[in-house]
Every structure is written in C-alpha cells, then in structure tokens.
N, C-alpha and C positions, 0 to 999 in steps of 0.2 A: 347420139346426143338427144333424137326427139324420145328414146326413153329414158335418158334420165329426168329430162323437163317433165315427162308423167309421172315417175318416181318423188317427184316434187312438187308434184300438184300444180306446174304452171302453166299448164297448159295451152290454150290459144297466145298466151303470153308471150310466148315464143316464136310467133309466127310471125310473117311478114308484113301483117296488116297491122303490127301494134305500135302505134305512134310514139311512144316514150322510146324505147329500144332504139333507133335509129340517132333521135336526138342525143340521150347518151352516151352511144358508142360516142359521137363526131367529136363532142367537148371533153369525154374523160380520155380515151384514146392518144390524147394529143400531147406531143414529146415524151411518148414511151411512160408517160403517168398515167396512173387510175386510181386518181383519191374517193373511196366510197364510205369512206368512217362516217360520212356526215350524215348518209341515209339512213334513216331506221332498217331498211332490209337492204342495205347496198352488200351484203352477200348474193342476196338473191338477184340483184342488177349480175353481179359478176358470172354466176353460172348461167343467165342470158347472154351474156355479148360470149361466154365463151362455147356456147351452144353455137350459136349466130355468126361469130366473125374468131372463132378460134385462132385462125392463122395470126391474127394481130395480136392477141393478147400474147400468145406465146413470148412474143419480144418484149412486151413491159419488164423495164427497167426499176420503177419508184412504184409500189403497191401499198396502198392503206385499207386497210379492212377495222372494223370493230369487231373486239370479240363479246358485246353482248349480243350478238346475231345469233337468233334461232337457228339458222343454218349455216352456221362456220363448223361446224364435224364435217359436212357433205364437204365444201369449199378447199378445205384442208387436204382432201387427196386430191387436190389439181393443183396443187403449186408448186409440187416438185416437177415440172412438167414446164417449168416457166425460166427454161436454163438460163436465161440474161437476165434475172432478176437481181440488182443490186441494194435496192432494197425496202425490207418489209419490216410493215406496223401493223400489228396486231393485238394493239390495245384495249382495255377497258374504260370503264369510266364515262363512257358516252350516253348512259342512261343513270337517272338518279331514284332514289326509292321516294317513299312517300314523306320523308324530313326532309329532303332536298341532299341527304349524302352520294358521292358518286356510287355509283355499286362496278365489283369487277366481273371482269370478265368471264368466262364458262372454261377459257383453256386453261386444261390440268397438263396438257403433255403436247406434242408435233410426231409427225407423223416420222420414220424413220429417213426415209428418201429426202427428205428437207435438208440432209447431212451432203445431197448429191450438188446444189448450189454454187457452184464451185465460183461463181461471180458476184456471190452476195457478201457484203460489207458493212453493212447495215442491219440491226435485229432489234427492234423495240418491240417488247414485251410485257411489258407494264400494265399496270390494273389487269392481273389476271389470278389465277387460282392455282398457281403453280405452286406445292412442296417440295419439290426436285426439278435441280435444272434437267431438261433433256438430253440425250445424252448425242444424239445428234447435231448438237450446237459443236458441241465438241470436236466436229468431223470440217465446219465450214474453214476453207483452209486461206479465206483472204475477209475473213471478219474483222471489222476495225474497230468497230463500234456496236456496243451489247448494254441494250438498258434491261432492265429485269424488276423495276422499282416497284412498291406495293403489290408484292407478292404474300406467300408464306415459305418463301426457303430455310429453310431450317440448317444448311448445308452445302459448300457449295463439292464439286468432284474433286479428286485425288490428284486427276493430272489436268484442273483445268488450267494450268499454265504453258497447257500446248498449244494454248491459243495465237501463236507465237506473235502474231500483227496485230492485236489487240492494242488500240492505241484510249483506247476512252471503256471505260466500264462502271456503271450506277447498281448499285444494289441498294437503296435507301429503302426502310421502308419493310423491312421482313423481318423474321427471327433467325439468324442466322449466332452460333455461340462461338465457330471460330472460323477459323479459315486453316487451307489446306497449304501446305510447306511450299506447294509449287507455284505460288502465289508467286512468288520471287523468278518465274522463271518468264514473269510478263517483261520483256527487257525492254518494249518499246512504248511499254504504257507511259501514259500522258496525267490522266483523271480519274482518280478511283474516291468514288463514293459508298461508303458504307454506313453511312451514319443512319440513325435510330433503328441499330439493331437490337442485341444482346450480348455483342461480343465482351470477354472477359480478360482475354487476352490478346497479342497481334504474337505473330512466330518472326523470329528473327530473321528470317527469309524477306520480312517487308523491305531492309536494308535493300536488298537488290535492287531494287527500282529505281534505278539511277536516270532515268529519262521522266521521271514523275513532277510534272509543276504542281501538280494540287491534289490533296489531299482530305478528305473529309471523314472524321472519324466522329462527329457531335451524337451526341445520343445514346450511346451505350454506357455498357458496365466496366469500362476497364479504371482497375486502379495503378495499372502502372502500364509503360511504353518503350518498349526496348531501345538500347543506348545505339544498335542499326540505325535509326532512323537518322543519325547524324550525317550517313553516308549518300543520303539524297540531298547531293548539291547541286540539284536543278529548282529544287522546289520552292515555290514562291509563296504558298496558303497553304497553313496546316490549321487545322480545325480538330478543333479536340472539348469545344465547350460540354456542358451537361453531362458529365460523367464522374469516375468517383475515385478518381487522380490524388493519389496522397505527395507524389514526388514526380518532377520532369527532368532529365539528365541535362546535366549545366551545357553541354555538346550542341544542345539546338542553336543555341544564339550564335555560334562559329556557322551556320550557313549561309554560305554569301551570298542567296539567291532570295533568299525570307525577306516577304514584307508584311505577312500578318502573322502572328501565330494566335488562334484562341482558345486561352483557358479558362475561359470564363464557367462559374456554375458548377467547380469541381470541388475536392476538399482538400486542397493545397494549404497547410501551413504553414510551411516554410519553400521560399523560393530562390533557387540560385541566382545570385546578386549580377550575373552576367544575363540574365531574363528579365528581373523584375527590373531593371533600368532599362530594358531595349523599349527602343519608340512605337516598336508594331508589336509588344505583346499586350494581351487583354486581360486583364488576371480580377475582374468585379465577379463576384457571387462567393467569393474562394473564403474562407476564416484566417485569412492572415496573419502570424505571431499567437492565435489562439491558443493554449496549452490544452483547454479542454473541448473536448471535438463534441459531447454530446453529453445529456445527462444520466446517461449511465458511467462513461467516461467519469465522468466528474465523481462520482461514489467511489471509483478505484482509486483515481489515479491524485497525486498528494496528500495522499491521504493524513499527512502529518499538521494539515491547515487546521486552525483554529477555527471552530462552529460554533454561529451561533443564532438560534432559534429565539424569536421574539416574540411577545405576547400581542393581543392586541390593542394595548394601551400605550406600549411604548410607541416611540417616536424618531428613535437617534441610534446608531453606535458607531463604534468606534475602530477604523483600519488603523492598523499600523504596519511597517516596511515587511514583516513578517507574511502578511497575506490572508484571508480569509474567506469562509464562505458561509454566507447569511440565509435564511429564511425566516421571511415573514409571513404573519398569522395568515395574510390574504394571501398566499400560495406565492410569492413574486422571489424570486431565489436571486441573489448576485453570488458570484465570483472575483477576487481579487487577488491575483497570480502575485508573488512572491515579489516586491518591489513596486508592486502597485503606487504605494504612495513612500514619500521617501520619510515622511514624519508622519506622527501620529495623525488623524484627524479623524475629527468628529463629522460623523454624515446624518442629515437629517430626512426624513422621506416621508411623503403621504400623499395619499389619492385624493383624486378630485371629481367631484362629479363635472362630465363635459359642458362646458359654457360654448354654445356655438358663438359669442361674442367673436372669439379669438380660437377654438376651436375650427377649424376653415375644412370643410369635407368639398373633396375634387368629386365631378362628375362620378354617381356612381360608385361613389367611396359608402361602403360601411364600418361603423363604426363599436369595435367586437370586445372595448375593455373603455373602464375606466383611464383616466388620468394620474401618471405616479410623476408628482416632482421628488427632482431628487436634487438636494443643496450641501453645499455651496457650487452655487450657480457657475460653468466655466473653469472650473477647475480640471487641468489636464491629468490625465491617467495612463498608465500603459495599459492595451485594451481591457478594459472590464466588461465582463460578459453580461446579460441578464436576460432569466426566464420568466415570460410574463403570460399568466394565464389568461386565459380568451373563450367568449362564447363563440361558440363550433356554428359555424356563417352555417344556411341552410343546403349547400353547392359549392362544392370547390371548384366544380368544372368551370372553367375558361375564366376563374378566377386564382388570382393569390395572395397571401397570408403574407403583411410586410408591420414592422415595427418603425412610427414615425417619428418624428421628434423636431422640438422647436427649439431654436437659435438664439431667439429674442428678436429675430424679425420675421423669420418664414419656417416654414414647414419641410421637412427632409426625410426621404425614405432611408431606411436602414438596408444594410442588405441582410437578408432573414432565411432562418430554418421554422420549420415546425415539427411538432410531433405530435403524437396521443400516448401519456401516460397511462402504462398498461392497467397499473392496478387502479388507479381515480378514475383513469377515462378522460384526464383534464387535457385540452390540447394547451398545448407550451409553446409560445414565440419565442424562438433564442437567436440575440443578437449584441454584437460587441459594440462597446461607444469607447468614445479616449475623453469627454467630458458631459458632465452633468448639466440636465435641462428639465424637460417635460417629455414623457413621449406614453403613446399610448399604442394599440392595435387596431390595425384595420384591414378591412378586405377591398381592395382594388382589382379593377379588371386587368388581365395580363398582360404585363407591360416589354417588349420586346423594344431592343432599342443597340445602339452602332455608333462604332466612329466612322463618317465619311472622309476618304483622304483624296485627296486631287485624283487619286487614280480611279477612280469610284468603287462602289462596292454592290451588294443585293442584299436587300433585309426585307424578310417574309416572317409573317403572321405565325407561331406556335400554338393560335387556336383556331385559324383555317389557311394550310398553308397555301393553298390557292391566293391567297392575296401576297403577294410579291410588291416588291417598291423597289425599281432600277436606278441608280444613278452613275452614270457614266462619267468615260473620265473628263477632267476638266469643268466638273461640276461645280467644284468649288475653290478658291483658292488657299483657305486654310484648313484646317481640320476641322466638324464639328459633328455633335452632338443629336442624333437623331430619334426620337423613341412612337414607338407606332402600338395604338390599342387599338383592340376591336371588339365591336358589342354585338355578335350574333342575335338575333330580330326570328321567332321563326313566323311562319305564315297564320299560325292560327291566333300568334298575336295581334298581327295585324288585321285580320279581318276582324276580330274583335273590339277594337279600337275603333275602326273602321267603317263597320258594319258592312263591309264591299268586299264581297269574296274575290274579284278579281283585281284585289289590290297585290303588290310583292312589292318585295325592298329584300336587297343585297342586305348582308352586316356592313352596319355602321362603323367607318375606317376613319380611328383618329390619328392624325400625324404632330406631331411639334415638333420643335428644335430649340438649339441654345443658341440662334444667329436671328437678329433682326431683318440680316441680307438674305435678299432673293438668289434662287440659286443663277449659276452664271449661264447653266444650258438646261433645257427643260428633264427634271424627272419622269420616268417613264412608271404608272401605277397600272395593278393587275387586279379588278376587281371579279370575281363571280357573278355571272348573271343570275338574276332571281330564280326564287322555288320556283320549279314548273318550267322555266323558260329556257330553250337553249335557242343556236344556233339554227334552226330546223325551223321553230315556229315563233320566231321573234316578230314585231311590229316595230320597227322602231320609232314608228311614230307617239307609241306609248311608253318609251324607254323615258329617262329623265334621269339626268347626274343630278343631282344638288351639292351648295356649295354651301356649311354651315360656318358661324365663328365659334371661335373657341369658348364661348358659352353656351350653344345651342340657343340661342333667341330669336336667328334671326337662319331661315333657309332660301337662299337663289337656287335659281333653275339658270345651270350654267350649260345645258345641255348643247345652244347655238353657238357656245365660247370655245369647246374644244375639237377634236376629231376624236371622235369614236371611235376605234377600233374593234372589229366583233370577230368571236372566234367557238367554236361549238359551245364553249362552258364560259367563254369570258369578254369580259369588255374592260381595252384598254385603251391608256389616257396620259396628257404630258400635263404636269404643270411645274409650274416656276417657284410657285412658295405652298407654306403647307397649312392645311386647316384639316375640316373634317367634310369627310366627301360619303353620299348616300346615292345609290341607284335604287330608283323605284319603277315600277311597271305598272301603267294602272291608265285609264282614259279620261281619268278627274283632268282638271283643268289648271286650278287655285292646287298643285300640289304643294308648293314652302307651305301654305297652311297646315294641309293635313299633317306635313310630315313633323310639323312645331307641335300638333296638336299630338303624335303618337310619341317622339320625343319627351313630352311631357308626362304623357300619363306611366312611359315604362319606368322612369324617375320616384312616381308614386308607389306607398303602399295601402291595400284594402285593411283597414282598422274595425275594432270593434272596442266599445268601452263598456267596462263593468264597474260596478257600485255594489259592493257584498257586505253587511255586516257581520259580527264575532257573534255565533249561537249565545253565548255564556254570557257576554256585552255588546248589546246594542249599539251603543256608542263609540264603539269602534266601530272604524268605516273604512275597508279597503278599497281604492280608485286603481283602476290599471287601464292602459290603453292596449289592447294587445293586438297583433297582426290576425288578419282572419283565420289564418291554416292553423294558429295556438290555440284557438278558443277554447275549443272540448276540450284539450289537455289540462289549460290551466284551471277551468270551471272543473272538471273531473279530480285534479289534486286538492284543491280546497272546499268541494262539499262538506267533509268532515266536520270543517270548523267555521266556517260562515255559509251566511243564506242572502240574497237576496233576487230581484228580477232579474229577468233574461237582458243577454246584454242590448247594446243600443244597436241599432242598424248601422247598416258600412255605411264606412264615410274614408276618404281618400285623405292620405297626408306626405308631406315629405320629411326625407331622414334631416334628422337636425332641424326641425320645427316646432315652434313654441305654440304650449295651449292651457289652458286655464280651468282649472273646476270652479266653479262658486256655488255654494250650498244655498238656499233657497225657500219660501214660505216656511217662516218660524225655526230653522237650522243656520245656527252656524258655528267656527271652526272654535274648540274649546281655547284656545290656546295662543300665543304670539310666537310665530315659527317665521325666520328671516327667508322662505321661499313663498313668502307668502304677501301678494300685492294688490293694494287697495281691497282689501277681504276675499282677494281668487288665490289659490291655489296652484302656484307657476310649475309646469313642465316641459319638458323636452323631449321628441319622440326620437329613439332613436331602434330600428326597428329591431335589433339584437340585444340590445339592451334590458331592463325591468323598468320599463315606465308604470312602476307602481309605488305609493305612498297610503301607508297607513296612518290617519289620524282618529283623533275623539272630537267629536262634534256637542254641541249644548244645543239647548234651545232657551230665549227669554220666556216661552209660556209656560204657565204654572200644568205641571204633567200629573198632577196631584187627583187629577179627576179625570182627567181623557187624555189617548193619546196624540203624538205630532206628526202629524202626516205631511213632510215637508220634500225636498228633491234635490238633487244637484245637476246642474247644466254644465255642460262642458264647450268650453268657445276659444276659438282660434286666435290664438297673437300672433307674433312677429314670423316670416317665414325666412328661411335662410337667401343669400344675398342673391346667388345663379339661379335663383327662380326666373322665367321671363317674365318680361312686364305684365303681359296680358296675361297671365296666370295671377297675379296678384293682382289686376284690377279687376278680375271678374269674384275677388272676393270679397270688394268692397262692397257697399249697401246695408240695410239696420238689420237684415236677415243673415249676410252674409258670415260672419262672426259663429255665429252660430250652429253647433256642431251636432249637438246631441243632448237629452233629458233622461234623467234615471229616479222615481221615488226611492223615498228613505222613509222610512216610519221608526220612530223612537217611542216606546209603547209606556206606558201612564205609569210613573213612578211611585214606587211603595215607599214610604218612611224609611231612609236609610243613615244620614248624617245627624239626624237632630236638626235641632233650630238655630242654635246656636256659634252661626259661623262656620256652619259645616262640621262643627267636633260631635263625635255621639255624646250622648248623656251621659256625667259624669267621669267626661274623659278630660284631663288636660295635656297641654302640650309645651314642653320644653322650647323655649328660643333656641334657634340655633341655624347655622348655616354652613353649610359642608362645602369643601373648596376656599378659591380665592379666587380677588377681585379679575385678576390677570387674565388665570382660567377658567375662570368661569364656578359661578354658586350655584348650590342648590339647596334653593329656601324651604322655611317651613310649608308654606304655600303648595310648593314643589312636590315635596313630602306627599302633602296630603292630596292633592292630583295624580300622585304615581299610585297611593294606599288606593285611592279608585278603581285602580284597572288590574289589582295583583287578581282579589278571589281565590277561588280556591287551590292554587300553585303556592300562598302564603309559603308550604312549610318546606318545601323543594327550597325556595328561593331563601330563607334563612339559613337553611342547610349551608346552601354556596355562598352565605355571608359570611360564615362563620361563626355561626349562633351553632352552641350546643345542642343535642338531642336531647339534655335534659330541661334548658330554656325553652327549647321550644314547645315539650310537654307538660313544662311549668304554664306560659303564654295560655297555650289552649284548654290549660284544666283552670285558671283565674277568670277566663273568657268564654268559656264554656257558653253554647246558646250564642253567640255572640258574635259573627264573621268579622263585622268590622272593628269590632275592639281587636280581635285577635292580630288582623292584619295590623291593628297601627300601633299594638305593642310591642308586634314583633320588629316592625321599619324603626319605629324612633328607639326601641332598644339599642339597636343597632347601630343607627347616628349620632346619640350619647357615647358609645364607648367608642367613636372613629369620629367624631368630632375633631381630632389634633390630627389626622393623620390627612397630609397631602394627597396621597394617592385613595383617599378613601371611592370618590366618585368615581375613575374607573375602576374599583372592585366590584361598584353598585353593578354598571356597566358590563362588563363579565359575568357577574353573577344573574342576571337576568338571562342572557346568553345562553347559559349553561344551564338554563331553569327553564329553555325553549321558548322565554319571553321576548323574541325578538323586538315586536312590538313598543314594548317597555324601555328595551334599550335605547332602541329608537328615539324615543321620546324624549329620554335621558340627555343624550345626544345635540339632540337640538335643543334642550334646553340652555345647556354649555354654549354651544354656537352661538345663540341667543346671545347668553350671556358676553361671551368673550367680543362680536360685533359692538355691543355698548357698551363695554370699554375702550375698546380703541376709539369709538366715538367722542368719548366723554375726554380721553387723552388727548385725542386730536382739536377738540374746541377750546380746552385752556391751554392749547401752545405747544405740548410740552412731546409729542410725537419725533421721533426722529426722522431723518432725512427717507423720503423713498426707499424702497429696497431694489434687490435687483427684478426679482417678480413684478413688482409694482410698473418699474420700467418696460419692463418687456412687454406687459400688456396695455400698456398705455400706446406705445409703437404699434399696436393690432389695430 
C-alpha cells in the first residue's frame, strides 16, 4: 500500500500524522457508506482510507465516486475487491466547463472483475463517455437497477436480456437506433426509459414486458409502434411525445392499467376514436384531420385542386365546396381541403402593419411577420391550413417558431411547424385554423407545459432539463393546466449589466397556470445553482431566491420564506402558487433592484439609426432604425444607391416601442402621409422587422442660391405597456425624449419646373383624376409629384405601363434635351388613355415595382391610404357610414 501512495504522489498523506484522513474515515465509514462524489479528489480520499484502514472498506455496501476524478483509472482496479458492495455511482457531471454546462465523465469502459460483484444491485453510470455497454455488466447476476443516462451508446448487447432481475433500467440520453430482440427477455422489469435517443423502430419483443408500469419512449424517431405493446396490461405511463408517429394501434386504449398516454408533438393525422376520446391521452402538437402534412406534400398530393396565384393588387377570392389552393403575391399560401366551405364564398385578406395598440407581445415575444387579416371574421372551416412567411429570428436555440392569432378579445398560440424553403431560403410557419381572424408570427421562448391530475405528475424544462417541477399527488383537486418557460442568463451577461464579476443567477423560471387556486400541498421546484457554484464551495449566505410577478416589475427576496434545499448542482424548493422564481449569488445587498434592473435591460435591444439619401435624388430620404449586429450589412447593401453620415450612436429600445423622426432647421416632409403626427414621422420598433421608411422631404427656403443644411432628430413616444414603472419614469424629463440627430443637406437647386406652378415651359397639363373617391384618387398634383422622382427609369417604367416602344421613342425624340418634358409626357400619356379604367392605379403601382421603383410605389400607396382615410372621414361626418364592422369591434375590446 505505501507504494502505491508513492506511485501517486501522496505521500506523507498517507501517514498517521495527517489530520483530515482520520476525520474522514470516522464520518464517511459509517453504515457501510462512502459518499465521495462531492470531493473534487474524493478518489484520492478513497485510495487513502484504503491504504490506511483497508480491512473496512472492503465491507462498504453504498459507494459514490465521481467520475470526473483525475484518479478513477487507479481507483477502478480496487473495486472488484469490495465483494459486499451493493451499490455503486460512478457518475459524471460534477464539474462544469467554462458556460456552466455539466461536462461527463472520463469512463469509456470498467474493469473486467467488476462482473465478480455478485451482491451488487445497484450501477449508476451516467454522465460518462461510454460507446458500449461493458460487457461485464452483463455478468452482475442480482443487478436490479442499471442507469446508463447521458452517455454515447450507440447500441445496446445481443443478450442483454440476461439480466434477468433487472427491475428499473434508464438509458435517456444517448444515440442508441434500436434495440436488441432480448429486450423482451427483461421479465421483471418495471421502468424503462429510452427516451431522446434515435431509435426508429421498437422489435416486437417489447410486447413481453408484462411486469412494465412505465414506459418512456419521448424523443426519438419512430413513426410507428408495434400492436405488442397492447400486451402490457401492467402499464400505467406510456410516453411517446416528440416523435414522428403517423398512426397508434386502436389496442392501447383496451389497457386497463393506463392513466396517461403522451402523444403529443408527433404527426398523427388521424386517430383512433377509442384514443382520441380517452381522458388520459395527450394528442396537442399532432396536425389533426390535416390532408396535407407539408409543402412539399401539398405539390403532390390533390393535385386535381383548383390554383390560384394572385397578383399584388388583388384583394379577394373565391372558395367554393370544391376546394382550393391559393398563393399570394407576398408568399402567404392557404389550403382548402375539399368541403372546406359548403357554399361558395368570397375571402377577403390583407396585411397590416403591427399596431402595438392591440398588438400585445408577451415577455420576450418577437415579433417575425406582418399582420394578415383574413374576412369574414368567425366563420367556421374544416381545418384550413396556412403558410406564413417569416423573418429567420437571429437563434432558435431555446427558442420557438408559433403562429398567433386573435379572437376578438385575446391572443392564442397556434400549434405550429416550420421549415426553410429550399430553393428561396424563405422560412414558412404552417398551421391549421377552423376560423378566420388576425394572426401573425412570433418567436417565443420554449414553452413546455402539462396537465396536473390529482395523482400528480413531473414537468421539466426541454431547454435545461435540470430544472424539474414535482407535484405530488393530491396536489390538486381538479385537473389543470400548467406551462413552464425558461430564459437561460449566462454569466457574462450578467457581469456586464452588472459591472460585478462576482455576480451569478440561475435561468430565469417562469411558471403559470390556468387556476386562480393555490395548489392544495406544496410543489416541489429543482433549480440549478449558478455558473461557478456548486455544492463544494457555496456561501449561502450569498445565495438568494427571488420572487418576481408575472410582469417582472417588481422582485422579493424570498430567500427567509422557504427552505433551501442544496445538493452538489442544485437547490430545491416548495411553493404553493406559481410566479417567476431567480436564484442569484452575489454579496450586493438591494438585490430585487439589481435583478429589476438586469431583467430590464436583457428585454432591450442596442439600436443605431441611419438617415441616407438617393445619389440621383437628394430628396429622398431613407430613415431606418436598425439593431446594432445589422449595421454594416445594411449600410454595405445600400452604398450603391444612397449616401449619407455615419449612423447615430447606440441607444437602447424595446420590441414594440414607438419613436418619432422630425425633420429639422429649413426641412420638412414633402407630403400628407396618415403615419405621420403633428409633422413627426411615427414608428414602431420591432427588432426583426424593417423599421424603415422612405420619404421626400422640401424645404420653404428659396435653394436657388445656396444649399439647405437642415437634420432630422429622432425621439421617443409611447413604450409598450410591461415596461416597469421605473423604466418609463427615468425617461421622462425635456432631454429625455430624446434620442438621436442625423444632418441632411439638400444641395442648391438648378432651374427645373419653370415658374409657372411647377409645369416646365410650355407644357400643359390635362385635368384629370385616376381612381375614385371610395379608393382613393390620384390627382393631377399627384402626377406631378410622382414626375419628380421618376428620372431617369422614365423609359423602363413606361415599358411596364404599357406605352409602346414606338411612343416612347416618339416622347424622347419631341423631347429631346429635355428630361423633364420627357418624363411628363410619358406619365400624363399614359393617364389620358387609362383615365376610364378602374384598376388603372394599381397598374401605376406594379409598374413602378417592376421598374425597381419601390420607393414610387410607396409613395403611390400612401397616397390612396391617404386618400381612402378622408373618405371615410368625410362619410362618417355627414352620417351616412354604416354600423361598425366586426374589426372595428374587436379592436375597440383591446
């Protein structure tokens, strides 16, 4: 023994004068236990006392070791040697790398002799580096219990169903693709867990398991489940969520011992009527009655549906019982399966820009598309599908992709897929509705969530599964509704925030429910200790629960309210009702402050604002507020075509927050646009979105001799409503408001319209007004505001009016020398001979489009809005407006 303690560098360690060794042995010794996982080198404790007091260790019964120990190889060939060992832990995960992930273990294999244990019962294995089980496992011949979880098994043996006493076995957690036939030959197993492997299939051998209460299969690939399993009538939980289950055999629901089955998150379309009525099964993520499973599906499959492709002027068309499948200009596709509607009807649809008025973003909600209503409001459907194109969030990780939709009083998530469109690149939301509303796309953090039934249940986090939430039974007396987020915090957030490197905080755990009542007996909750800290070198005088409300405004320190529980990696905790709960680690004092204060800023994004104008036209003026990590990209795509200063310094905002441009010494906006108040310029940030507008700006001074060296400010309105208080009152004051300044300079005009009213010399201009009053006109005025900003695209844009090649080489030879006769013989040619025609201003509209004038169109656009807002205006003050609509309503209840 005193040379192996040399062979290990322990030297006088070993010896009788070493004060720790003694104290040791007396405490871990005791009742045939020796828990040493919790020491950094408690191998190296082990091969002392077994140096030192060998005759005792030999009889430990209960052994825990870590296997991130430098010295578990050495350790390893002493344990076959431990004949009454019942049993052993040889764990990972007891140290974390530098993100705060656990890291596993070093054991890839066990030593052969370890198969000689003839009293061991007991084998937790977990967080290790094992690819293959050992094969000595295989040999322990009163093994009951075999954890193996966060490994890399790929495979388990051929005959490992010789394990014949094997009553509980875990392999969660590995890549494992199938299993072995003798699986069936576990006759006394109890719990088998497999879940987030790989597997693709189960062998019908699983049938055998006639002594199996529970079963866990969540996480893999299989799409189908053998009609065996019906022959486990022991079994109480079968779990089968997140996988890729097209059909379940009608056989399960005849188990008389099932009280849950979950198939939630699979791609079940049709289910047998003996399932989908039982009370314990779970069937939310599934496409239910959907005919078309995806869009590639949908290009196969009915292909005898009527298409139809809409331009981007229309507004309307028309289902009838027949069935159809639509796309529109802005990429948004429906489906309507054969019977959809039983009469013809007319659908109407268009986008909205988001109004946070009634727009409502939850904690953490991004917001990744426009607004598409779609009318007649509440009319029921057999499922209709629809794919809604979406800006690609920056991270999917620990987030997901859902399609929401309003009621006419509240907000409701969809249940949702997504994809990436191989040849656009476009990602696609697709999700079925039974009626028509509002709904748009958003990115929300991942919402895990349960029914609780009197008998209780466990719901744990799917983006850090160490946070677990217990409820036992008799928790509650009805069934309800529970859903649990978490917002992972990492440490260099927090110091940044902070400026205190020895600050930590757990992820942020949010809980809610669909019950006002407190639960009947206390919840039991599993939080993670903070980066850096375990078990080992905790303070807990520096620990700190907080207790937030369901808006983050307000954080207690409930820290004296509960009992703590601590355990190498975690601290647990009971409570009765549910909020949002934060452990933090830090010696501040005032911590609900800090933690309101870092709560708040991770809610922010760093912005920058730019002011560019068009090289060719001054007077166009692009505004964008962009996120800081877009700057270069978007300043890099639009060099080409506009110039101006570098953008404004950061400044912090939140998603869904209104701000204002106003243009400034001798500038302002050419134009009367309805987003536009008391002469600012209204937007909305929303940080995925295009918080950009282009307009044309004038100026009253005469440009005729010098240029206008003018600017635009940018300044804070209204912030959305979950802001906390002290966030909005530290932005009042005369500075406050106040955001940002950009120069514009509008350079000394040359002689271009004449004197006369704007027309060049010897030009005249036709009366005339294109459209109607309803939809909106576009006056001579108009006209000649739009002739301003063609240049030299004039002959492109005539092209897509419809003007001949020979008009328009007529135009430019009568014109000749002449840019702006050219342009304004070619427009008012054009509105002369489309004067009668209804649809003439969306052709203008498209035709700019197609002529790369987005701008123009723009303009266009808003003009109509314009227009069509004072009509209804003008309708509405002599009386003659009809009753509310059902929009109308809806947002009036906001």
């Amino acid at each position: 023994m005193q040379k192996m303690a040399e062979l290990l560098g322990l030297g006088d360690e070993c010896g009788e004068g070493t004060p720790e060794a003694p104290a040791l042995a007396g405490s871990c010794l005791a009742d045939n236990r020796l828990n040493l996982d919790v020491y950094p080198d408690g191998c190296r404790w082990f091969l002392q006392l077994f140096e030192r007091r060998g005759g005792e260790v030999v009889q430990v019964e209960f052994l825990r070791l870590s296997s991130n120990d430098h010295l578990l190889g050495t350790t390893l060939g002493i344990l076959p040697h431990l004949k009454h060992l019942k049993s052993l832990v040889l764990k990972g995960g007891h140290a974390r790398d530098e993100f705060g992930s656990c890291q596993h273990g070093s054991l890839t294999s066990l030593p052969p002799d370890i198969g000689n244990l003839r009293c061991l019962t007991h084998l937790d294995l977990s967080f290790n580096s094992l690819s293959t089980l050992p094969s000595c496992i295989l040999h322990l011949p009163s093994l009951c219990v075999l954890l193996v979880s966060h490994n890399n098994l790929v495979a388990l043996p051929k005959n490992f169903g010789s394990l014949s006493k094997l009553t509980f076995f875990s392999a969660m957690k590995n890549q494992l693709k199938d299993l072995p036939q003798s699986i069936g030959d576990l006759a006394v197993l109890q719990n088998l867990d497999l879940s987030e492997n790989a597997l693709e299939f189960l062998p019908e051998e699983v049938g055998n398991l006639h002594n199996c209460t529970e079963l866990e299969l969540s996480g893999n690939r299989l799409s189908s489940i053998p009609d065996s399993l019906a022959n486990l009538k022991s079994l109480r939980q079968l779990h089968l969520h997140s996988n890729l289950l097209v059909t379940v055999p009608a056989s399960l629901a005849s188990l008389p011992n099932l009280s849950r089955l979950d198939l939630q998150n699979n791609c079940l379309r049709a289910v047998p009527p003996e399932i989908q009525t039982s009370p314990f099964v779970h069937l939310r993520g599934n496409p239910l009655g959907e005919t078309e499973p995806s869009p590639q599906a949908d290009e196969s499959s009915a292909g005898e549906l009527r298409r139809l492709f809409l331009a981007s002027g229309e507004d309307s068309f028309t289902v009838t019982s027949e069935g159809c499948k639509v796309v529109l200009a802005c990429g948004i596709r429906f489906y309507f399966p054969p019977g959809a509607a039983s009469d013809p009807l007319q659908i109407y649809f268009r986008t909205l820009a988001p109004d946070p008025q009634w727009v409502k973003l939850r904690h953490h909600d991004v917001l990744l598309s426009r607004v598409l209503e779609l009318q007649p409001h509440g009319v029921k459907f057999q499922q209709v599908q629809i794919w809604m194109p979406y800006a690609s969030p920056q991270t999917l990780h620990q987030r997901e992709v859902v399609v929401r939709t309003f009621s006419g009083q509240n907000w409701s998530d969809l249940s949702t897929r997504v994809k990436q469109k191989r040849k656009s690149k476009k990602h696609m939301a697709h999700c079925s509705v039974l009626h028509f509303s509002w709904f748009l796309v958003v990115s929300r953090l991942v919402q895990n969530e349960c029914k609780v039934p009197t008998e209780g249940t466990l719901l744990f986090s799917s983006v850090d599964p160490n946070i677990k939430v217990t409820f036992p039974p008799g928790v509650t007396e009805e069934t309800r509704n529970v859903k649990l987020q978490v917002l992972p915090i990492s440490a260099e957030e927090i110091e940044e925030i902070t400026a205190d490197a020895g600050c930590r905080a757990s992820p942020l755990l949010c809980l809610s429910q669909d019950s006002l009542v407190d639960f009947l007996r206390p919840v039991r909750i599993q939080l993670p200790l903070p980066p850096g800290v375990t078990g080992l070198n905790l303070d807990q005088s520096r620990l700190h629960l907080l207790h937030g409300d369901l808006e983050g405004k307000t954080w207690d320190d409930i820290t004296s309210q509960v009992v703590l529980e601590f355990t190498h990696l975690y601290a647990v905790f009971e409570v009765t009702h549910f909020s949002w709960y934060w452990l933090w680690y830090t010696t501040k004092t005032y911590i609900g402050g800090i933690a309101k204060k870092v709560y708040e800023r991770l809610r922010m994004y760093q912005v920058n604002f730019i002011a560019l104008q068009r090289k060719k036209d001054p007077e166009q003026v692009l505004l964008q507020c962009v996120p800081k990590h877009k700057v270069d990209p978007v300043l890099k795509r639009l060099q080409d075509r506009y110039q101006g200063p570098e953008p404004s310094d950061m400044v912090e905002m939140f998603e869904g927050e209104q701000f204002f441009a106003a243009f400034e010494r001798g500038i302002s906006i050419d134009m009367d646009r309805p987003d536009c108040v008391d002469g600012r310029l209204s937007f909305i940030f929303y940080s995925h979105l295009k918080n950009m507008k282009e307009i044309y700006v004038t100026s009253p001074v005469d440009r005729k001799g010098q240029a206008v060296k003018g600017q635009v400010s940018f300044y804070r309105g209204a912030v959305p409503d979950s802001i906390p208080e002290d966030a909005s009152r530290r932005r009042k004051g005369p500075d406050s408001l106040w955001l940002a300044t950009l120069p514009i300079k509008l350079p000394r005009l040359k002689p271009r319209w004449g004197e006369n009213r704007g027309r060049p010399n010897g030009f005249s201009f036709p009366p005339l007004n294109l459209g109607n009053a309803e939809t909106g006109y576009l006056t001579q005025t108009n006209l000649l505001s739009i002739a301003r900003r063609v240049g030299a695209d004039w002959q492109t844009i005539g092209l897509n009016l419809g003007l001949t090649y020979q008009q328009i080489e007529r135009i430019g030879y009568n014109n000749r020398e002449d840019l702006d006769k050219q342009i304004l013989d070619m427009l008012f040619s054009w509105a002369q001979q489309n004067s009668e025609d209804p649809d003439c201003v969306s052709k203008l509209i498209t035709a700019m489009k197609e002529s790369g004038r987005q701008d123009i169109a723009d303009e266009v656009e808003t003009i109509i809005e314009l227009g069509q807002q004072k009509y209804r205006e003008s309708i509405r003050r002599v009386g003659l407006e009809q009753e509310s609509s059902t929009e109308d309503s809806a947002i009036a209840m906001m």
